[in-house]
C-alpha positions in Angstrom: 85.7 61.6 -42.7 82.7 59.1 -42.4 83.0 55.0 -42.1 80.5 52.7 -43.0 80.5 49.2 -41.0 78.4 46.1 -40.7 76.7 44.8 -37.7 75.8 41.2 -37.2 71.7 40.8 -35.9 70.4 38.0 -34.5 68.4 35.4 -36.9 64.7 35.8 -36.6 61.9 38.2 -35.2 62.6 39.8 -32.3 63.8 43.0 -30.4 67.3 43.7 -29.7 70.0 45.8 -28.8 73.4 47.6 -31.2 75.9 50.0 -29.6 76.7 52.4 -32.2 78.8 55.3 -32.1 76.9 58.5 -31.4 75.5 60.0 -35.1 75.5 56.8 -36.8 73.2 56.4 -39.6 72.0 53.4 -40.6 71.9 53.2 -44.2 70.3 49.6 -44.6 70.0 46.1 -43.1 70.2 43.0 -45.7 71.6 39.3 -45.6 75.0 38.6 -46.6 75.2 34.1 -47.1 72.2 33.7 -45.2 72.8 35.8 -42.4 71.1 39.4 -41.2 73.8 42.3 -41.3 72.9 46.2 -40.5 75.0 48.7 -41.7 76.1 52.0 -41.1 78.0 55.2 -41.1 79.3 57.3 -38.9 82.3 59.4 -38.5 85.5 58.2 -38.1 87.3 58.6 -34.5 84.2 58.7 -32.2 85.6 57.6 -29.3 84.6 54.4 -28.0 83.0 55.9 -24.8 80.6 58.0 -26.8 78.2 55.1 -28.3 74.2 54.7 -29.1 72.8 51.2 -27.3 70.1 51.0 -30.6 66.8 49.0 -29.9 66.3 47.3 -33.4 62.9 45.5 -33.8 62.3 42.3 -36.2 58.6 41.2 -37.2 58.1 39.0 -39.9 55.5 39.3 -42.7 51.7 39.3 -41.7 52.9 39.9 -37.6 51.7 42.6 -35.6 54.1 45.4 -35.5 54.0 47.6 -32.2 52.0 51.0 -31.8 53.3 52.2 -28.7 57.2 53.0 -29.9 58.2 55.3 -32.3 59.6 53.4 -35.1 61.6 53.9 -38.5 61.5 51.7 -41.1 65.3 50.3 -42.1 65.1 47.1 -43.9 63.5 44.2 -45.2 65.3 40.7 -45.7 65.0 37.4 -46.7 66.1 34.2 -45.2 66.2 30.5 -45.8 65.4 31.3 -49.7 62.7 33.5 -49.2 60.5 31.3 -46.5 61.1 33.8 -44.3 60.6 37.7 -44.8 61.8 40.2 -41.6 61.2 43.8 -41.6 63.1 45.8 -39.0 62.5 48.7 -37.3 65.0 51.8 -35.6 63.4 52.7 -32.3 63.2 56.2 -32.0 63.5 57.8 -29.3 
């Protein structure tokens, strides 16, 4: 059986570490209030020693975005009403 939960990220551009279990998927990242959230899904029971450390990578609209990482598109959000726009990245590894 497969779990989907939500991750806090860090307002703002930027790079940035998640642990999450080993297989997780993540499905999107959007705000919930104002805040950035990233979720995901991943079966249910992974022990807590088995875990990902994710870099996840934030570069707002019209910002250079990095060539020399293997990156996958997971999300675009808005903040403070739409006077910010973020796009964020999966590094891949």
């Amino acid at each position: 059986m497969s779990m989907i939960h939500k991750y806090a990220l860090p307002p703002g551009p930027g790079s940035f570490r998640v642990d999450l279990p080993k297989g997780a998927v993540i499905l999107c990242v959007q705000t919930q209030g104002d805040m950035p959230f990233l979720w995901a899904q991943f079966t249910e029971g992974v022990p807590p020693t088995i875990y990902d450390s994710r870099t996840i990578h934030v570069f707002g609209t019209g910002r250079a975005i990095r060539d020399d990482v293997n990156l996958r598109y997971i999300g675009t959000y808005q903040q403070m009403g739409g006077a910010f726009v973020l796009h964020c990245f999966d590094e891949l590894p």
